[in-house]
ChimeraX commands (.cxc) that place a marker at each C-alpha (Angstrom):
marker #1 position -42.59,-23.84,-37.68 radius 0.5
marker #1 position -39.89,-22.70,-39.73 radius 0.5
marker #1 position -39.78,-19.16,-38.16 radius 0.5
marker #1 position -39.47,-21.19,-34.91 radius 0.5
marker #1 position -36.72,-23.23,-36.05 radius 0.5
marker #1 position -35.10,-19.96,-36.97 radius 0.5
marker #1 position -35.11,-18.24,-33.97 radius 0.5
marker #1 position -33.86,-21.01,-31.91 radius 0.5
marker #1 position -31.00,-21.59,-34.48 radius 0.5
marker #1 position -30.29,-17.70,-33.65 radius 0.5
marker #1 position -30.41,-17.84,-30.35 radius 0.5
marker #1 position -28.17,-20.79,-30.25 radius 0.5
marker #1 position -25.03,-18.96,-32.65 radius 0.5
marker #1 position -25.59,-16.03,-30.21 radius 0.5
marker #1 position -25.13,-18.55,-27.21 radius 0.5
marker #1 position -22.40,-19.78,-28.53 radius 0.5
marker #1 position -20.87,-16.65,-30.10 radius 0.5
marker #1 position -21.23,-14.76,-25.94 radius 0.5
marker #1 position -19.49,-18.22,-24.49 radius 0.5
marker #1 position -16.64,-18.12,-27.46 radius 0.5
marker #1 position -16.50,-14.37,-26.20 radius 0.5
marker #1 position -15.84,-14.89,-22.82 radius 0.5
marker #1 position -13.57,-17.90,-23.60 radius 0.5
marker #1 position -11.33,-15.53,-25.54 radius 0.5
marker #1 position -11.63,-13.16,-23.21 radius 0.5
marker #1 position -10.09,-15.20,-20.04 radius 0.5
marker #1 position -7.56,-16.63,-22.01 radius 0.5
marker #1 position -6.67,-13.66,-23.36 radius 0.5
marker #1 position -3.16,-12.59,-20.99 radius 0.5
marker #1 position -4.29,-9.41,-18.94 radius 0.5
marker #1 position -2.48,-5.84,-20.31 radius 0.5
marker #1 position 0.27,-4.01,-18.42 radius 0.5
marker #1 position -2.39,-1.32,-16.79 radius 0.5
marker #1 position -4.72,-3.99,-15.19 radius 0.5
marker #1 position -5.98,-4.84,-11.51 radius 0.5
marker #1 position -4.55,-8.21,-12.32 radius 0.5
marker #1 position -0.98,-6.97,-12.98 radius 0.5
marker #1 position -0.84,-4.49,-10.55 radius 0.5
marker #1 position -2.60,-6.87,-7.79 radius 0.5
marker #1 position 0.03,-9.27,-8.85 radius 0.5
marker #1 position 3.25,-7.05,-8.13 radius 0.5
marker #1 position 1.75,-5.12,-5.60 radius 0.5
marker #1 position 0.89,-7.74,-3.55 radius 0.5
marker #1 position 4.47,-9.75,-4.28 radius 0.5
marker #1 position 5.57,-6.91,-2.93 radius 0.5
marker #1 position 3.15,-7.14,0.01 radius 0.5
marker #1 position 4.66,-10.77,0.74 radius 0.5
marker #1 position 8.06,-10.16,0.35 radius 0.5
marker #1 position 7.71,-7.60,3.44 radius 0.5
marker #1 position 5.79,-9.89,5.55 radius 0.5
marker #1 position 8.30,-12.62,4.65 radius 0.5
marker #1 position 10.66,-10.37,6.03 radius 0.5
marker #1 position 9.24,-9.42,9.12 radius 0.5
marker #1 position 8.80,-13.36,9.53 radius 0.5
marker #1 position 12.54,-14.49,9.43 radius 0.5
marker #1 position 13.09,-11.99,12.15 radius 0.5
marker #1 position 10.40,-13.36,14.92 radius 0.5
marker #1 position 11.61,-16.40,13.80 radius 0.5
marker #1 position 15.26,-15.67,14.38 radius 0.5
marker #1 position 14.26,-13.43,17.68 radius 0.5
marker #1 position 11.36,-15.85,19.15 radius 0.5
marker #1 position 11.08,-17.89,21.18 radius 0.5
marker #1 position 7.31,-19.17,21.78 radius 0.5
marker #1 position 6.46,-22.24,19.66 radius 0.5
marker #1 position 2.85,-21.33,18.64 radius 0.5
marker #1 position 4.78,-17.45,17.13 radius 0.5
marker #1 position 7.69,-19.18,15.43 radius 0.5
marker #1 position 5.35,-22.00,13.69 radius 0.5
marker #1 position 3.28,-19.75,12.76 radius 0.5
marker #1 position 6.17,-17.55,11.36 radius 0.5
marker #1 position 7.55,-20.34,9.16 radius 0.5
marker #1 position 3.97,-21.05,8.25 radius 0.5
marker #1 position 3.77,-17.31,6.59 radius 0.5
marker #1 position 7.26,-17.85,4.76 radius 0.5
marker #1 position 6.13,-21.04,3.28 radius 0.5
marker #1 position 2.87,-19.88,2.13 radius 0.5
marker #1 position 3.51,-16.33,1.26 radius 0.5
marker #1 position 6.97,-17.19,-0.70 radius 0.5
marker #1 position 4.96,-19.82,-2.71 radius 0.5
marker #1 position 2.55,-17.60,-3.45 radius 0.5
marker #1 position 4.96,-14.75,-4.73 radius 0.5
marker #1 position 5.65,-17.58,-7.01 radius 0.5
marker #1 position 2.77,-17.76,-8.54 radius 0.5
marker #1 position 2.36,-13.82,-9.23 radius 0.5
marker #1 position 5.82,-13.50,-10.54 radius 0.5
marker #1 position 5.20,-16.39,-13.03 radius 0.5
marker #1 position 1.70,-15.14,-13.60 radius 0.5
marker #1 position 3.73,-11.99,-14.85 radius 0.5
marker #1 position 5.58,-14.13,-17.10 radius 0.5
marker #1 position 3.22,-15.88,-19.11 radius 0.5
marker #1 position 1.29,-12.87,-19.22 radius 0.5
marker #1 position 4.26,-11.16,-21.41 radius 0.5
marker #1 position 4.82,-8.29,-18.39 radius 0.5
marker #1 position 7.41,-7.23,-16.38 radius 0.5
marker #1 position 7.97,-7.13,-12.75 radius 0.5
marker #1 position 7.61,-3.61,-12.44 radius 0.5
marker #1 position 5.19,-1.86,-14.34 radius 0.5
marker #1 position 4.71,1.52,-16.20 radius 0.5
marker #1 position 2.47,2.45,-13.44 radius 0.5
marker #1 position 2.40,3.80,-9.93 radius 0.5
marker #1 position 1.90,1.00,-6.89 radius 0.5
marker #1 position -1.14,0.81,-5.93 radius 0.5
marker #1 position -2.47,2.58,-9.04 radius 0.5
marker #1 position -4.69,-0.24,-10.29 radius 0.5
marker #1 position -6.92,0.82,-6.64 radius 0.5
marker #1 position -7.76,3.46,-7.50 radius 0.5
marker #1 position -11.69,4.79,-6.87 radius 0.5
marker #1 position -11.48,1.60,-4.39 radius 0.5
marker #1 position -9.87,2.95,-1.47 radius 0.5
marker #1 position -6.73,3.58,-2.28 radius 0.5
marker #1 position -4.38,4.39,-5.06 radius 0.5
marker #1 position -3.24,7.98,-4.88 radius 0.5
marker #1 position -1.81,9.06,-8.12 radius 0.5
marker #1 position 1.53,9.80,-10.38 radius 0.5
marker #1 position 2.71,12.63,-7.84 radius 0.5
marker #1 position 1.43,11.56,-4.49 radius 0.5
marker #1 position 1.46,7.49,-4.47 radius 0.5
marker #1 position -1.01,5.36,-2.14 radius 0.5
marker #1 position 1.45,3.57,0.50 radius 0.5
marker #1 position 0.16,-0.21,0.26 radius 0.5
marker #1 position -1.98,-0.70,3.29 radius 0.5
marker #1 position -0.63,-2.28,6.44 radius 0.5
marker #1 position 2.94,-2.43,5.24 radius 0.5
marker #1 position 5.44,-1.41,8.34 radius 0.5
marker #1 position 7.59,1.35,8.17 radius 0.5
marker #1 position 11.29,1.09,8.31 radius 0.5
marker #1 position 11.43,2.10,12.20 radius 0.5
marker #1 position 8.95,-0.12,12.80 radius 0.5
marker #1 position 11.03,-2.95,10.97 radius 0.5
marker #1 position 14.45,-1.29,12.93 radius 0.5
marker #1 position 12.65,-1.88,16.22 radius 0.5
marker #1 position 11.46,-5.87,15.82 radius 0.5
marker #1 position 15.40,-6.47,14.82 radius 0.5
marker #1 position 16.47,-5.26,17.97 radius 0.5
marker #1 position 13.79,-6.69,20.21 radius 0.5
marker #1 position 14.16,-10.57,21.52 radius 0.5
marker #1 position 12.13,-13.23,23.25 radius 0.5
marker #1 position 7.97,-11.71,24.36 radius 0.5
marker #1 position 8.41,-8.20,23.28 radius 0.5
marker #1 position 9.67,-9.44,19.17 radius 0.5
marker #1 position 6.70,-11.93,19.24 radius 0.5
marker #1 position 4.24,-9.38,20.62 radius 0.5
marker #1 position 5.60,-6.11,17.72 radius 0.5
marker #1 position 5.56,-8.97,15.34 radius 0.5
marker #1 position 2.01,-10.17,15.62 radius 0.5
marker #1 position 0.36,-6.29,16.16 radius 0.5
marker #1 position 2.75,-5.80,12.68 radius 0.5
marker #1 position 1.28,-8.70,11.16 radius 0.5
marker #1 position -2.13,-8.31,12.16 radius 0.5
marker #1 position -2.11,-4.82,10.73 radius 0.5
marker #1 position -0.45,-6.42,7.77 radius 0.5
marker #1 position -2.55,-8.91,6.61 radius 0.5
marker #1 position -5.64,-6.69,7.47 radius 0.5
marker #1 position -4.28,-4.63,4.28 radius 0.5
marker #1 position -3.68,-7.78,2.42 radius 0.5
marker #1 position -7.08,-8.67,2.68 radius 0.5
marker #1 position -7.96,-5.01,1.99 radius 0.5
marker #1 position -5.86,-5.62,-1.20 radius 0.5
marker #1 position -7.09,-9.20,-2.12 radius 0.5
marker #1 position -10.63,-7.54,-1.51 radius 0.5
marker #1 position -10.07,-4.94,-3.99 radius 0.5
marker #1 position -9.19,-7.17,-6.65 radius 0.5
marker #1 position -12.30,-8.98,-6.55 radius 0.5
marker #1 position -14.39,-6.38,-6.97 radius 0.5
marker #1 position -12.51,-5.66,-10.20 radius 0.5
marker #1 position -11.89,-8.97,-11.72 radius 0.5
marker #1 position -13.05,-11.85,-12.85 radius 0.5
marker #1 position -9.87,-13.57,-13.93 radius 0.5
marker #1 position -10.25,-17.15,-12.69 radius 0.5
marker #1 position -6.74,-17.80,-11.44 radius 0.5
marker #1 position -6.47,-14.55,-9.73 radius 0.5
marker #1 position -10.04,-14.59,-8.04 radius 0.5
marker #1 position -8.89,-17.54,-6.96 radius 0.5
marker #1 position -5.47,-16.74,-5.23 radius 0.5
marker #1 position -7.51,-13.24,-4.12 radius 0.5
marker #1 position -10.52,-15.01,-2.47 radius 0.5
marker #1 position -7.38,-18.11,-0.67 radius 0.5
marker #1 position -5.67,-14.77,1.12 radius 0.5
marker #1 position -8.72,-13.30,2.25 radius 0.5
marker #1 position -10.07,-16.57,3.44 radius 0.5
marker #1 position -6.40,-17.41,4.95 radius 0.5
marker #1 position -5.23,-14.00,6.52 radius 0.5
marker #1 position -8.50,-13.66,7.86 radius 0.5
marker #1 position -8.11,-16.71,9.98 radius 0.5
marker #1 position -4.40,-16.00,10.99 radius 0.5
marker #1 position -5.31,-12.71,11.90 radius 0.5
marker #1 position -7.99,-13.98,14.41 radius 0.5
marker #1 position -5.04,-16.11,15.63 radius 0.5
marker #1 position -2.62,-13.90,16.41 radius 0.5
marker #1 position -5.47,-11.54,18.43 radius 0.5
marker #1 position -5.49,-14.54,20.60 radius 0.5
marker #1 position -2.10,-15.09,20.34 radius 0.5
marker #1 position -2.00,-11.44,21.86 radius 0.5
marker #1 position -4.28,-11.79,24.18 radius 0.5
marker #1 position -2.36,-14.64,25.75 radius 0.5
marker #1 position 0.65,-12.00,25.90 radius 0.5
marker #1 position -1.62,-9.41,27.38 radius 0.5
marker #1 position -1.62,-7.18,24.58 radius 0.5
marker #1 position -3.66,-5.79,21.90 radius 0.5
marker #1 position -3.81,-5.30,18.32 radius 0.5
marker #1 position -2.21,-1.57,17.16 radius 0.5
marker #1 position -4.84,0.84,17.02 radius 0.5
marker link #1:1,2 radius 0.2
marker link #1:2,3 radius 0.2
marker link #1:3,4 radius 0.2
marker link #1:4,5 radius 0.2
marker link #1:5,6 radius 0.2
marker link #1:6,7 radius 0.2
marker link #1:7,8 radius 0.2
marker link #1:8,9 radius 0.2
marker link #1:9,10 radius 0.2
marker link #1:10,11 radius 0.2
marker link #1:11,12 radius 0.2
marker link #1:12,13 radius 0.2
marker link #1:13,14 radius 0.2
marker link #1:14,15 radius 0.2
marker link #1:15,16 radius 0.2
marker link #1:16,17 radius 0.2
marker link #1:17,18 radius 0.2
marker link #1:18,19 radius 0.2
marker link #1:19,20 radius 0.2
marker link #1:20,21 radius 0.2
marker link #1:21,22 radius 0.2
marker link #1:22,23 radius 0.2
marker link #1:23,24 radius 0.2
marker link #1:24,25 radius 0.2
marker link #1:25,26 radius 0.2
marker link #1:26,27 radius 0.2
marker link #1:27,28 radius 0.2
marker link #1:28,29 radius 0.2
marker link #1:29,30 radius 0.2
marker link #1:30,31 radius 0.2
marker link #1:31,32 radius 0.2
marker link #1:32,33 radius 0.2
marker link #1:33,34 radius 0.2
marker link #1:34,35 radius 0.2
marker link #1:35,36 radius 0.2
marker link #1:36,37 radius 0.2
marker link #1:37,38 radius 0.2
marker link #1:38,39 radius 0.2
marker link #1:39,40 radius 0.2
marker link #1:40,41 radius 0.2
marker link #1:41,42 radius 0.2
marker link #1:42,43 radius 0.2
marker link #1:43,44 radius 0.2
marker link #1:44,45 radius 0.2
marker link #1:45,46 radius 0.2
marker link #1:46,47 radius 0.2
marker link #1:47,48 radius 0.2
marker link #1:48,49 radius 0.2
marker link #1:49,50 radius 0.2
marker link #1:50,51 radius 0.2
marker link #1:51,52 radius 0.2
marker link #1:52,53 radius 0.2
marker link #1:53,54 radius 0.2
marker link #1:54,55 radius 0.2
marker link #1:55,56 radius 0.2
marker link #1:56,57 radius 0.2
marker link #1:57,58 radius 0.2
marker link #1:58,59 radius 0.2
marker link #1:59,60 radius 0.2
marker link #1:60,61 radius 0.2
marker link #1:61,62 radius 0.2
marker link #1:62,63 radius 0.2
marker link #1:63,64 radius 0.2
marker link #1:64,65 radius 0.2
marker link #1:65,66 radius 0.2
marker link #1:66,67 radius 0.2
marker link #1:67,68 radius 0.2
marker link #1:68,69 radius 0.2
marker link #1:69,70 radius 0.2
marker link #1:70,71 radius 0.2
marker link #1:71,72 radius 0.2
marker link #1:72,73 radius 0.2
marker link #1:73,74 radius 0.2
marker link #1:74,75 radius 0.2
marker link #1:75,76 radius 0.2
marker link #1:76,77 radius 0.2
marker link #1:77,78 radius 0.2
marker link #1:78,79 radius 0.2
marker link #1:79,80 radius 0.2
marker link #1:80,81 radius 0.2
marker link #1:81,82 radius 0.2
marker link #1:82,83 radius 0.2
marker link #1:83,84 radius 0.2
marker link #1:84,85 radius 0.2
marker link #1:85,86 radius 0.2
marker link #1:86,87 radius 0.2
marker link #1:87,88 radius 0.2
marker link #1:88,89 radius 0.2
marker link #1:89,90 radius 0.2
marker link #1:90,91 radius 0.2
marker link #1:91,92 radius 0.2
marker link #1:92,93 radius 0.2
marker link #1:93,94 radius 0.2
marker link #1:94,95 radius 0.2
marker link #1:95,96 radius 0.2
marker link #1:96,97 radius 0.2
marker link #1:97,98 radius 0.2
marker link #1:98,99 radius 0.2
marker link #1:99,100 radius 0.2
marker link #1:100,101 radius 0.2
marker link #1:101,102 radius 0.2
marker link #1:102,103 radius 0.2
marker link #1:103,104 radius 0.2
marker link #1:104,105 radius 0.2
marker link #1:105,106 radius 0.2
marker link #1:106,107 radius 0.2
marker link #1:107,108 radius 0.2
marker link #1:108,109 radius 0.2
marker link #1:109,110 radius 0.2
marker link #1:110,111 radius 0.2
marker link #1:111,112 radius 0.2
marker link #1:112,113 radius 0.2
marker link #1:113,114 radius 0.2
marker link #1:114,115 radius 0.2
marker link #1:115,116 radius 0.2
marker link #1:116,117 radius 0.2
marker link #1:117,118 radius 0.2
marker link #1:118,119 radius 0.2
marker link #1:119,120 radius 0.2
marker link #1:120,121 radius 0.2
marker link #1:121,122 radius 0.2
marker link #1:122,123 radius 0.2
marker link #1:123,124 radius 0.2
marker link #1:124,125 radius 0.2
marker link #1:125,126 radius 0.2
marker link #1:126,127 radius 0.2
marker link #1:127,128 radius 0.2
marker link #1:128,129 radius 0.2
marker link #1:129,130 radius 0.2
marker link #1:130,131 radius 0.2
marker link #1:131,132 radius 0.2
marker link #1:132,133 radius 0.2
marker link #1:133,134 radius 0.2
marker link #1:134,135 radius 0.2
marker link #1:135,136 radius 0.2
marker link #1:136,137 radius 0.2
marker link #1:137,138 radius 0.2
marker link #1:138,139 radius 0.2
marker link #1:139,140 radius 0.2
marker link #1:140,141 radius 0.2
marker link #1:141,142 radius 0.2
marker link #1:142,143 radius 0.2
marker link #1:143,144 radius 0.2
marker link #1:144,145 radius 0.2
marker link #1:145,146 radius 0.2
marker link #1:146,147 radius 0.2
marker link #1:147,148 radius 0.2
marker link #1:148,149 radius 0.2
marker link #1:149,150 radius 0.2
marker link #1:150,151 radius 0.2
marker link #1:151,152 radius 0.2
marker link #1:152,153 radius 0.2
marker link #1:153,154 radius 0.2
marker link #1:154,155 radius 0.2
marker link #1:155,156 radius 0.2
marker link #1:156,157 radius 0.2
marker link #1:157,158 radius 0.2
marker link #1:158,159 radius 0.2
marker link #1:159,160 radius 0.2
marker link #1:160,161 radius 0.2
marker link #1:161,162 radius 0.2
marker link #1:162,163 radius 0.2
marker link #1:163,164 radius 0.2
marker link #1:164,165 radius 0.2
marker link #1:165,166 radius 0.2
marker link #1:166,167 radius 0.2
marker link #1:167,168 radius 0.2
marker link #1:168,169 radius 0.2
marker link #1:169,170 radius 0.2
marker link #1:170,171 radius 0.2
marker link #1:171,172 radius 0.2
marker link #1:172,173 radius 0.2
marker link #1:173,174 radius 0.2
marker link #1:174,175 radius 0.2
marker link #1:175,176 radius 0.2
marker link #1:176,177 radius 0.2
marker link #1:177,178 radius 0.2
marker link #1:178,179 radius 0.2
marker link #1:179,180 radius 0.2
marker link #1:180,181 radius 0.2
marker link #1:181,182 radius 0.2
marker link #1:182,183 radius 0.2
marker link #1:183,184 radius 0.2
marker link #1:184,185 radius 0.2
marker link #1:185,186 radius 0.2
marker link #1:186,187 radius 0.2
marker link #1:187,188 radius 0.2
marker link #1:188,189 radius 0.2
marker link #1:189,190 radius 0.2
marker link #1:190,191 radius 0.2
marker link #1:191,192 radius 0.2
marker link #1:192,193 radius 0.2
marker link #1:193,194 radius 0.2
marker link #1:194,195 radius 0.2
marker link #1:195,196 radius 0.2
marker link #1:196,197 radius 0.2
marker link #1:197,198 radius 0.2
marker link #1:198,199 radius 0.2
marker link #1:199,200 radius 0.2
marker link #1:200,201 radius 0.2
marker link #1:201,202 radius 0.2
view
């Protein structure tokens, strides 16, 4: 009986020593080197160029259903840059890390290294960007939404990425709201092409 009562009593510290464990361990603020911080900066940096690309449809468009859903990506991207910048905060870090972007994927698909950084998936390239400022009306809306589509097809790459490497409550759960969200908006803009008569960039 007592040798009972024993082993349940050590069973129960060791219970409660593994939950004070991982208690300790999700409060704890994530270091400079980790998928967290470099999923956080990466992807505000991810944002800021598909906030970008959004003022300029919006500026250029002018279909409803494009320019709503333009101003819909500002809001929600911008408030969600937000939240990674003052994740960054409280965690002590800067805005720019020690560390080359992308570096925190690497072994997951991307990541390159010190010498030959990973270009952040989807992200347009500056002729790319050059051509949607000087387009108006259809052909901005169509550029934008293959840009975007390809876009947030690397954001979800990203988001993806992160959850196979984390288990940081707050993150997981900004990671798993863009891959649920960009996912839908990129089935909407496919039809939103379709309506156009175009196609998603190959």
């Amino acid at each position: 009986m007592q040798k009972s009562r024993t082993l349940i009593a050590a069973a129960v510290a060791l219970l409660l020593a593994a939950g004070a464990f991982v208690l300790f361990s999700s409060l704890r603020p994530p270091s400079d080197t980790s998928p967290e911080a470099g999923f956080a900066r990466d992807m505000g940096v991810h944002h800021g160029q598909a906030v970008e690309m959004s003022w300029l449809v919006y500026d250029r468009a002018t279909a409803p259903d494009v320019r709503n859903l333009a101003f819909d990506i500002i809001n929600t991207q911008s408030s969600q840059r937000g939240r990674f910048s003052g994740w960054l905060e409280q965690w002590g870090l800067s805005e720019n890390g020690g560390r080359w972007p992308m570096a925190w994927m690497v072994g997951h698909g991307h990541g390159g290294t010190v010498d030959a950084p990973a270009a952040m998936p989807g992200m347009a390239t500056k002729e790319e960007l050059a051509r949607l400022k000087g387009l108006k009306g259809q052909e901005a809306e169509v550029l934008f939404l293959q840009l975007m589509i390809r876009h947030h097809q690397g954001g979800v790459d990203m988001a993806k990425g992160l959850l196979a490497l984390s288990d940081r409550d707050e993150v997981v759960r900004m990671a798993q709201k863009i891959v649920g969200g960009q996912s839908g908006e990129i089935k909407l803009m496919t039809d939103l092409l379709r309506h156009r008569g175009a196609a998603p960039l190959t």
